[in-house]
TORKOL-4160 file (C-alpha; in steps of 0.2 Angstrom, whole numbers, padded with zeros to 4 digits, m for minus):
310
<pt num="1" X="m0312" Y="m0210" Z="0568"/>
<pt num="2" X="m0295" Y="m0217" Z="0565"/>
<pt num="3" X="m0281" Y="m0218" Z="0577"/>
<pt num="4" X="m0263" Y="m0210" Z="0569"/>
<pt num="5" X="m0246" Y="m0209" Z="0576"/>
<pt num="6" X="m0244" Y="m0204" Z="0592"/>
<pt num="7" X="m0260" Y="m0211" Z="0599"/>
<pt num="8" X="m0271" Y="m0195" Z="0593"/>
<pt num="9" X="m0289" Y="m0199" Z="0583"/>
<pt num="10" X="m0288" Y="m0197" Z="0563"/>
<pt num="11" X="m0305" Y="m0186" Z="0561"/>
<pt num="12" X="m0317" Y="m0184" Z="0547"/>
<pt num="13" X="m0323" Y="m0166" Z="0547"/>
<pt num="14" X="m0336" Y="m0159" Z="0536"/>
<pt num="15" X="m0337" Y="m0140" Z="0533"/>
<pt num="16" X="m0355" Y="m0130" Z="0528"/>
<pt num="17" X="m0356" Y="m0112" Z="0520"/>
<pt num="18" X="m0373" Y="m0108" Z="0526"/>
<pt num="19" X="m0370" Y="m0092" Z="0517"/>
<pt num="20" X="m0363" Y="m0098" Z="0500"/>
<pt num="21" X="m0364" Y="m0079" Z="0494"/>
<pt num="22" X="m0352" Y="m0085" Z="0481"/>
<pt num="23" X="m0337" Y="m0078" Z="0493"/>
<pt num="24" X="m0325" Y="m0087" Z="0504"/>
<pt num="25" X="m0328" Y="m0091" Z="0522"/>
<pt num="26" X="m0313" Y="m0087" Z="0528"/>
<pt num="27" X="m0315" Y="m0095" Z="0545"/>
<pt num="28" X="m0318" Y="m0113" Z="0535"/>
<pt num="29" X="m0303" Y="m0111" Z="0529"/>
<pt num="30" X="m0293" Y="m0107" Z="0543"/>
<pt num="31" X="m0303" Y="m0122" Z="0551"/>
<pt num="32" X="m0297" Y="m0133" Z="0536"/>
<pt num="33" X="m0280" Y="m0128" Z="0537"/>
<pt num="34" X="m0279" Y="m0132" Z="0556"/>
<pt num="35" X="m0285" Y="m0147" Z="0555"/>
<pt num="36" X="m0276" Y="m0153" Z="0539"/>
<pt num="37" X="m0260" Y="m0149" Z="0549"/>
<pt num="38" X="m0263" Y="m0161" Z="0563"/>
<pt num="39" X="m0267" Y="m0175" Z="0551"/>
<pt num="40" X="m0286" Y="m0175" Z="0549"/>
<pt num="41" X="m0299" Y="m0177" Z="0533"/>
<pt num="42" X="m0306" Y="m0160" Z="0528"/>
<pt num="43" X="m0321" Y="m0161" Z="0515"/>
<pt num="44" X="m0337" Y="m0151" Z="0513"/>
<pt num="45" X="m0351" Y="m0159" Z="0522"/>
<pt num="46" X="m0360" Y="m0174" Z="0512"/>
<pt num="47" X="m0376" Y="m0179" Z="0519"/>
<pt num="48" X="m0374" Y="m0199" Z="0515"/>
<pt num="49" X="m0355" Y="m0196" Z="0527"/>
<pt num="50" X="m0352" Y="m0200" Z="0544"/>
<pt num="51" X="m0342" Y="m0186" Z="0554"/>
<pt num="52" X="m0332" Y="m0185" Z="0568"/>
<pt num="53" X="m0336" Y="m0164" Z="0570"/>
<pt num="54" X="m0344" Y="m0154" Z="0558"/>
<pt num="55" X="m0342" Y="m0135" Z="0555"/>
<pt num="56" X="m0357" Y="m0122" Z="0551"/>
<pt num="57" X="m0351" Y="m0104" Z="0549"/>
<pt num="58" X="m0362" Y="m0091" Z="0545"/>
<pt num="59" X="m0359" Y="m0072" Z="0542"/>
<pt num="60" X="m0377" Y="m0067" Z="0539"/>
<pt num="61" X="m0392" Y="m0066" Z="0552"/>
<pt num="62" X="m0409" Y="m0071" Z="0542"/>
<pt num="63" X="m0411" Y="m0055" Z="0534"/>
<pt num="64" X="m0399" Y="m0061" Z="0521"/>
<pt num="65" X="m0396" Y="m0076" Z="0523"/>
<pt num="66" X="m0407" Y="m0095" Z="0528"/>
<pt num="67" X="m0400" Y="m0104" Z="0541"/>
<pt num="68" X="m0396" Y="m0123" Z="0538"/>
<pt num="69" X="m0403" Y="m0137" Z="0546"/>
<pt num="70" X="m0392" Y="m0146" Z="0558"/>
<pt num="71" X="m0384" Y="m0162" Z="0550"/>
<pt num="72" X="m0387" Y="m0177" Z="0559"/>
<pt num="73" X="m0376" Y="m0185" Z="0553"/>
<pt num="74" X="m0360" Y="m0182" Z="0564"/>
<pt num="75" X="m0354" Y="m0183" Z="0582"/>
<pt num="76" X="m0351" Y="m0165" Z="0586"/>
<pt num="77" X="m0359" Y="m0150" Z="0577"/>
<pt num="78" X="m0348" Y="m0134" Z="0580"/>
<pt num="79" X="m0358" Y="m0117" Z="0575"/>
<pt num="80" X="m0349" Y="m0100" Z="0573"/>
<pt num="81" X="m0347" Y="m0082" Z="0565"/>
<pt num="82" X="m0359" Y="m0068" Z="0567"/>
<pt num="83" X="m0372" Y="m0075" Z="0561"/>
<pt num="84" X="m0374" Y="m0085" Z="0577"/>
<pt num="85" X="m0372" Y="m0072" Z="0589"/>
<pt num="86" X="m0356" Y="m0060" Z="0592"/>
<pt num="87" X="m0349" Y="m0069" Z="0606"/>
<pt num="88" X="m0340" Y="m0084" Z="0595"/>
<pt num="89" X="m0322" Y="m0083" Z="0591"/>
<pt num="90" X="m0307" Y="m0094" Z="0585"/>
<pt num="91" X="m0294" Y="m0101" Z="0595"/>
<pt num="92" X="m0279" Y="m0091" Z="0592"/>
<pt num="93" X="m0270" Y="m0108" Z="0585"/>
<pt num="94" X="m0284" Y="m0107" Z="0573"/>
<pt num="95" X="m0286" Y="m0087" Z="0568"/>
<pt num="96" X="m0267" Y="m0084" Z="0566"/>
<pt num="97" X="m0264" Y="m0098" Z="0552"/>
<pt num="98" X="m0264" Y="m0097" Z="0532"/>
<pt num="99" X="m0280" Y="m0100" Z="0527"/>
<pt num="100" X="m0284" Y="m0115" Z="0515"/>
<pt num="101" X="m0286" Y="m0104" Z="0501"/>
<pt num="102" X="m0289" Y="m0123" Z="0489"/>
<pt num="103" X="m0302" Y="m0126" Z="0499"/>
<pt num="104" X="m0312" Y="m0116" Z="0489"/>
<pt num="105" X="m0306" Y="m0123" Z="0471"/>
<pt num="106" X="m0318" Y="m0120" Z="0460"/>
<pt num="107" X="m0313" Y="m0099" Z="0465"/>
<pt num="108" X="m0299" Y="m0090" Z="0457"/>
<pt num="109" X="m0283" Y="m0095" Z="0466"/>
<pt num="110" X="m0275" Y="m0079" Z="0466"/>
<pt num="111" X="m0283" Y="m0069" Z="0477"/>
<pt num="112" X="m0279" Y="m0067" Z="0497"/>
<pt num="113" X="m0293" Y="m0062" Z="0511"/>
<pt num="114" X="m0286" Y="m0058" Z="0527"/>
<pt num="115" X="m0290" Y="m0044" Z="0541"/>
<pt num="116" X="m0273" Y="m0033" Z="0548"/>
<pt num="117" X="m0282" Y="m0026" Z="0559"/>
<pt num="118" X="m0300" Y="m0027" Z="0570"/>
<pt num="119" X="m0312" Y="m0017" Z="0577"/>
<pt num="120" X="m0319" Y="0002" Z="0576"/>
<pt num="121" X="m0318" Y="0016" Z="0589"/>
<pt num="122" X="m0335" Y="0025" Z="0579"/>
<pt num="123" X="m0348" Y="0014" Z="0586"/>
<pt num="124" X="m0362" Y="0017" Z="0574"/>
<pt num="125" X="m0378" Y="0010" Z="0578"/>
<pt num="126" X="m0380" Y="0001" Z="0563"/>
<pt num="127" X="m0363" Y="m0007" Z="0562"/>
<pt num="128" X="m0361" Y="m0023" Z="0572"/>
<pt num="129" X="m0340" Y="m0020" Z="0572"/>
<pt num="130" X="m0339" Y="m0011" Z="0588"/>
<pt num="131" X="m0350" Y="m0023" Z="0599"/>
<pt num="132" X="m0342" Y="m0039" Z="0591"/>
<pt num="133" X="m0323" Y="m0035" Z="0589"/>
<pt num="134" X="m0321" Y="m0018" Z="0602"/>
<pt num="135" X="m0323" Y="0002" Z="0601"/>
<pt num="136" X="m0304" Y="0001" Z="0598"/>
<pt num="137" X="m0295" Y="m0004" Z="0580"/>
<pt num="138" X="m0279" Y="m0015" Z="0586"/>
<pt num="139" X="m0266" Y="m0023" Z="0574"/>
<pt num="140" X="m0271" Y="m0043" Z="0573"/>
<pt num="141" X="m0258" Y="m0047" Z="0560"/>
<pt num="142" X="m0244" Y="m0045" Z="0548"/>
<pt num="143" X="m0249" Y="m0046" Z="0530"/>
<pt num="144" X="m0237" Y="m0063" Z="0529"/>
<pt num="145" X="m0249" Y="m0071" Z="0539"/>
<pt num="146" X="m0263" Y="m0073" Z="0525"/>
<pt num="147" X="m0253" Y="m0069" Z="0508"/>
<pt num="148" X="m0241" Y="m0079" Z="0500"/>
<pt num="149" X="m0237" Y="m0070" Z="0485"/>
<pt num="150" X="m0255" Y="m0070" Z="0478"/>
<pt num="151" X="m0259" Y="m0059" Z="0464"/>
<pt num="152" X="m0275" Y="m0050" Z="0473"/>
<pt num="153" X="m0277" Y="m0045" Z="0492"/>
<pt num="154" X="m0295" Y="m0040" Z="0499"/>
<pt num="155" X="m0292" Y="m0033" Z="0514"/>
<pt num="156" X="m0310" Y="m0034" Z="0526"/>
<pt num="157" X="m0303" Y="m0023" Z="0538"/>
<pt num="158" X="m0315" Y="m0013" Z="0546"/>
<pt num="159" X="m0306" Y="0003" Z="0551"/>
<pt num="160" X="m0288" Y="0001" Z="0544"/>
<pt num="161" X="m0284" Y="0020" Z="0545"/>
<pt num="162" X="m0291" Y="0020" Z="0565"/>
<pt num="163" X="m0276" Y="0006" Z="0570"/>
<pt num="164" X="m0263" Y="0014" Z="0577"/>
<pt num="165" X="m0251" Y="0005" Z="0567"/>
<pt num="166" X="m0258" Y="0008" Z="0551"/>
<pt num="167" X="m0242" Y="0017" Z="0543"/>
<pt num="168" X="m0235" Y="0000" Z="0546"/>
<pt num="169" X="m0247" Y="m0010" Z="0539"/>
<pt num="170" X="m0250" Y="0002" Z="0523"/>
<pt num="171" X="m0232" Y="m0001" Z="0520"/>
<pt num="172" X="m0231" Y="m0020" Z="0519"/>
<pt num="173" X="m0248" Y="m0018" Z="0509"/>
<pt num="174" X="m0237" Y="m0007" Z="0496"/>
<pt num="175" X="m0220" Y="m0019" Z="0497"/>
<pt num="176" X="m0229" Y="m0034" Z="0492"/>
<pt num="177" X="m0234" Y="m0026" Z="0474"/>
<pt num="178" X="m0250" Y="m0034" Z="0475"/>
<pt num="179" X="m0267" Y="m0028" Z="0469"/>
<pt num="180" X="m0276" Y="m0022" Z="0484"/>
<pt num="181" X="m0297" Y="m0022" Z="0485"/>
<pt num="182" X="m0300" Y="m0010" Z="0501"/>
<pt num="183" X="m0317" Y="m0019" Z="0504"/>
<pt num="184" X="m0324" Y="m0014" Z="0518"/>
<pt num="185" X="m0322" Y="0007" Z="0516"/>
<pt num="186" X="m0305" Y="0017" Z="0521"/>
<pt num="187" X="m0313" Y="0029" Z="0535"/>
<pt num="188" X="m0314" Y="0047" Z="0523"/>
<pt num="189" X="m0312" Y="0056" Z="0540"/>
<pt num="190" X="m0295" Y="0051" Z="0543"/>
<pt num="191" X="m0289" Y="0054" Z="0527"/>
<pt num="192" X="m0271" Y="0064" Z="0528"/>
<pt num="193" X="m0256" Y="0068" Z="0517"/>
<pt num="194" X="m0247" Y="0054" Z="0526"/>
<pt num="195" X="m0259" Y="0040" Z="0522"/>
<pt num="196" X="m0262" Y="0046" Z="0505"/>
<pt num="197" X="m0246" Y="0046" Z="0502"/>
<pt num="198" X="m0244" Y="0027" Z="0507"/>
<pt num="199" X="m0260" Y="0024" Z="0494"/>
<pt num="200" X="m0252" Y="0031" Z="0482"/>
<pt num="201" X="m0237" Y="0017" Z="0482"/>
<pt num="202" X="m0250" Y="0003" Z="0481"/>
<pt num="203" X="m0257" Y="m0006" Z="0467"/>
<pt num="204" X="m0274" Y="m0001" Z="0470"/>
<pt num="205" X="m0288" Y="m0011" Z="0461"/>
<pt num="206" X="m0303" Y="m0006" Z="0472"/>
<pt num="207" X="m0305" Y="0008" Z="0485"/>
<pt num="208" X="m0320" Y="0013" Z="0494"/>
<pt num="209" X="m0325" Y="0027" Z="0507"/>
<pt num="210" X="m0341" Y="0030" Z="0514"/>
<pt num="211" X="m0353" Y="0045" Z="0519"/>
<pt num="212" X="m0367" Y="0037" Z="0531"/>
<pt num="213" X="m0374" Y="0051" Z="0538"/>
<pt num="214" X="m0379" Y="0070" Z="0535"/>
<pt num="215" X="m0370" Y="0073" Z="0552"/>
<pt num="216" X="m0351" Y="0069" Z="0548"/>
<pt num="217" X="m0350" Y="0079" Z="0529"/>
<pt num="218" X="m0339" Y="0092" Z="0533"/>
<pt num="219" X="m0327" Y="0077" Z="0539"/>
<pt num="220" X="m0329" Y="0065" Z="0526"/>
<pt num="221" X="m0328" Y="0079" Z="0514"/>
<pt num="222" X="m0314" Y="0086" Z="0520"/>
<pt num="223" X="m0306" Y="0069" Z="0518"/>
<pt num="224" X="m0312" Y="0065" Z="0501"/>
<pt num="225" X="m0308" Y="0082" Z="0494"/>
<pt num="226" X="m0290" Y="0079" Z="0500"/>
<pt num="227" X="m0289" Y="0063" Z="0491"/>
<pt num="228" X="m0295" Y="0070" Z="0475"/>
<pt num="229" X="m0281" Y="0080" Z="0475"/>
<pt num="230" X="m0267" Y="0070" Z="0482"/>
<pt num="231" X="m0276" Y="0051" Z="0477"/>
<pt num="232" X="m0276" Y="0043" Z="0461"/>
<pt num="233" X="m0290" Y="0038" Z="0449"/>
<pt num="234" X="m0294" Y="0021" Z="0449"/>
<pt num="235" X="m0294" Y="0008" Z="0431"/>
<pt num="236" X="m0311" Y="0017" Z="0428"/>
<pt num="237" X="m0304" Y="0035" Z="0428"/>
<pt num="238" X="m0314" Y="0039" Z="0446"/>
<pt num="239" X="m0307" Y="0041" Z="0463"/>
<pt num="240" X="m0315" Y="0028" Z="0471"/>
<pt num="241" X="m0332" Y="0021" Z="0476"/>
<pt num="242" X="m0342" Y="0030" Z="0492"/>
<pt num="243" X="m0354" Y="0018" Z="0501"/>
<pt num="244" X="m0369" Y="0028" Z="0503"/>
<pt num="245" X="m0383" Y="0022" Z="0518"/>
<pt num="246" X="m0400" Y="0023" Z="0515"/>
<pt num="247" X="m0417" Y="0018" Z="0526"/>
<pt num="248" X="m0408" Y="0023" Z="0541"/>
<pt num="249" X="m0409" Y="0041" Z="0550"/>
<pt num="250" X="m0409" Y="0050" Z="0533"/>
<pt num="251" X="m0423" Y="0060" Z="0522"/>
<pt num="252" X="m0425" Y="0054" Z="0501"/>
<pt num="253" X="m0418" Y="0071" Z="0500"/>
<pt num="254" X="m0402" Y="0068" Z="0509"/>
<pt num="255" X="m0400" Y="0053" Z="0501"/>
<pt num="256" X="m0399" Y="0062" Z="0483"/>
<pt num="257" X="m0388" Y="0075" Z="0490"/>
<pt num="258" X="m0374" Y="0063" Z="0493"/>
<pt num="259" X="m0375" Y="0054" Z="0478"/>
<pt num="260" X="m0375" Y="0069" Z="0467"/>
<pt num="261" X="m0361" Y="0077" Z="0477"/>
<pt num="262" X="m0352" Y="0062" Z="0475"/>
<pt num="263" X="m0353" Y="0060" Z="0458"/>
<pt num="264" X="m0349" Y="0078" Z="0454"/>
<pt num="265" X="m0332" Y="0076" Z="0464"/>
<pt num="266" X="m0328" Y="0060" Z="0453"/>
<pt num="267" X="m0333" Y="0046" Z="0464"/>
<pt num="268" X="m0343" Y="0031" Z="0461"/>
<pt num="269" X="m0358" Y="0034" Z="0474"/>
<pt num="270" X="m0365" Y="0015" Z="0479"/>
<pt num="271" X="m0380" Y="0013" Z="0490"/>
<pt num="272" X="m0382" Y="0002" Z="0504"/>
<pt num="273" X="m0400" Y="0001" Z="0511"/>
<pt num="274" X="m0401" Y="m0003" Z="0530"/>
<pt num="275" X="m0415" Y="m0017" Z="0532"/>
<pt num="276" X="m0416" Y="m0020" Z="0517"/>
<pt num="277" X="m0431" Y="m0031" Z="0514"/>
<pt num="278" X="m0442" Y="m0018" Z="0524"/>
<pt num="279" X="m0434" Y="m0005" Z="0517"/>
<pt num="280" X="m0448" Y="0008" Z="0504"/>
<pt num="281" X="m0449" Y="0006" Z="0486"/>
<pt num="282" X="m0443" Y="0021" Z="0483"/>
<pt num="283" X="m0425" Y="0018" Z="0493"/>
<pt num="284" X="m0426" Y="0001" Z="0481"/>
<pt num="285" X="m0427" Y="0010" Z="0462"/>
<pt num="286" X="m0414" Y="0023" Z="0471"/>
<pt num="287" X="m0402" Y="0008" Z="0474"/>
<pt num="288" X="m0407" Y="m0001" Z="0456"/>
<pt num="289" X="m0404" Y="0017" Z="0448"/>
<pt num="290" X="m0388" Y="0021" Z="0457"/>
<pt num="291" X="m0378" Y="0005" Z="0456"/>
<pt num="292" X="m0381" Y="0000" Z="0440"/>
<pt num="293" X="m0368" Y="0010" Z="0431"/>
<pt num="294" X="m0376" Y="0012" Z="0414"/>
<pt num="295" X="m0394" Y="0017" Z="0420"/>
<pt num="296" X="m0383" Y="0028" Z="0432"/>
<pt num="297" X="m0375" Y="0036" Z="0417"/>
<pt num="298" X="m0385" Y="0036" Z="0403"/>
<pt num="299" X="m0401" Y="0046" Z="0415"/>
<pt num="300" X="m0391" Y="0058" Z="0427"/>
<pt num="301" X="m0408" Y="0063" Z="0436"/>
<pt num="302" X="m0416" Y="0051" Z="0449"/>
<pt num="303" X="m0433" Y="0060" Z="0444"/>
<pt num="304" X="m0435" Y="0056" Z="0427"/>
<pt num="305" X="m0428" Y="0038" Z="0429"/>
<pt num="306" X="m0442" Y="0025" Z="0423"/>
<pt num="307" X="m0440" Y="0010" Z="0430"/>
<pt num="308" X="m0449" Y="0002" Z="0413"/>
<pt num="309" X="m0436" Y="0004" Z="0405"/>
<pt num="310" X="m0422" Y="m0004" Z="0412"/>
């Protein structure tokens, strides 16, 4: 610790990625940008260092990911992000600056990650959104706030097309020209001409939609029919990629329903398997079969896929 001008401490803070899923931690960088304003040292976390605070941020419970052991070798140890409960937030001084997007230098440098808006009015039991962030999807920023001309924006919006501002927001996404990577699913269900039409204007690298549940087709394929015929293809001549959840509430059969429906209509079906490491075999070699796009292709029929062979 090192005093500065103005009689504030210099702090050395160390930063940990317990996830490291190979994506950036978007809170660490908003933590290093803080604090690389107010004069301090920003660095990952090196065991033979002495810090003043360090950071752990964590996305992922232990079904996906392994916690770290607490370094002992700073002052103050400061823990956040779902992984550690859904109770933690940043300070606003914190949450509305431009994230440190260098911190992460060994990462392409042209790519923006920001939300626009959070939370989701659908409250699904298997989603975490609506207890963590509100049963309600509220504007939380301009795009200006996280993108600064970057080439690539992934948007990890929960429920974009819920937010009442959403017109707004679609047209700032559409005026900045970038490529935009919908990561987190547009809701299918709220899919009108309006909307559409504001896709339309974007630069579009990756969309994705999703059909959960047996219990909200006609909705989500109302929606998806509308965007097959006012949408655009996307780089790999499809409409888009539909997430499709397994191991929770739905039958094998229901599960092949989807996907093949999916595909017929000239989407990209993609499963996601709820508990995954307790989830059947079966819903395994259905997810290895499904999401590998040349398996996928080259053996149309889940019943005849052998699993030796690929």
């Amino acid at each position: 610790m090192l005093p500065v001008a103005g009689g504030r401490t210099h702090l050395r803070i160390g930063l940990i990625d317990v996830d490291s899923h190979n994506w950036p931690n978007l809170a660490l960088m908003k933590i290093s940008a803080y604090h690389k304003s107010i004069g301090d040292d920003v660095e990952w976390w090196d065991g033979f260092a002495q810090y003043d605070r360090v950071y752990m941020s964590r996305v992922f419970d232990n079904t996906y990911s392994e916690d770290e052991p607490e370094p002992c070798n700073a002052s103050e140890i400061i823990k956040g992000g779902t992984g550690y409960g859904l109770d933690n937030t940043l300070p606003d001084e914190i949450e509305h600056i431009m994230p440190d997007y260098g911190l992460y230098h060994w990462m392409p440098q042209d790519t923006a990650y920001g939300f626009l808006s959070r939370g989701c009015p659908r409250g699904c039991e298997f989603c975490i959104v609506s207890h963590k962030e509100g049963r309600r999807s509220v504007k939380v920023a301009d795009l200006a706030e996280f993108w600064n001309g970057q080439k690539n924006i992934k948007l990890l919006d929960p429920n974009l097309l819920a937010c009442p501002e959403h017109t707004d927001l679609l047209s700032q996404l559409a005026s900045s020209g970038a490529q935009i990577d919908f990561t987190q699913g547009l809701d299918a269900r709220l899919l009108c001409a309006e909307n559409i039409s504001l896709l339309n204007l974007m630069r579009i690298k990756e969309i994705h939609f999703a059909w959960d549940s047996l219990r909200e087709t006609d909705a989500v394929l109302r929606g998806l029919r509308l965007y097959v015929e006012s949408g655009r293809k996307n780089r790999h001549g499809e409409y888009g990629t539909v997430y499709v959840l397994t191991n929770f509430n739905t039958t094998m059969d229901e599960n092949l329903f989807r996907i093949y429906t999916l595909r017929d209509m000239g989407y990209t079906p993609y499963v996601m398997i709820y508990d995954k490491p307790n989830a059947p075999r079966e819903i395994r070699l259905l997810q290895r079969w499904c999401n590998n796009k040349p398996i996928f292709r080259s053996e149309p029929d889940f019943a005849r896929y052998d699993p030796r062979r690929s």
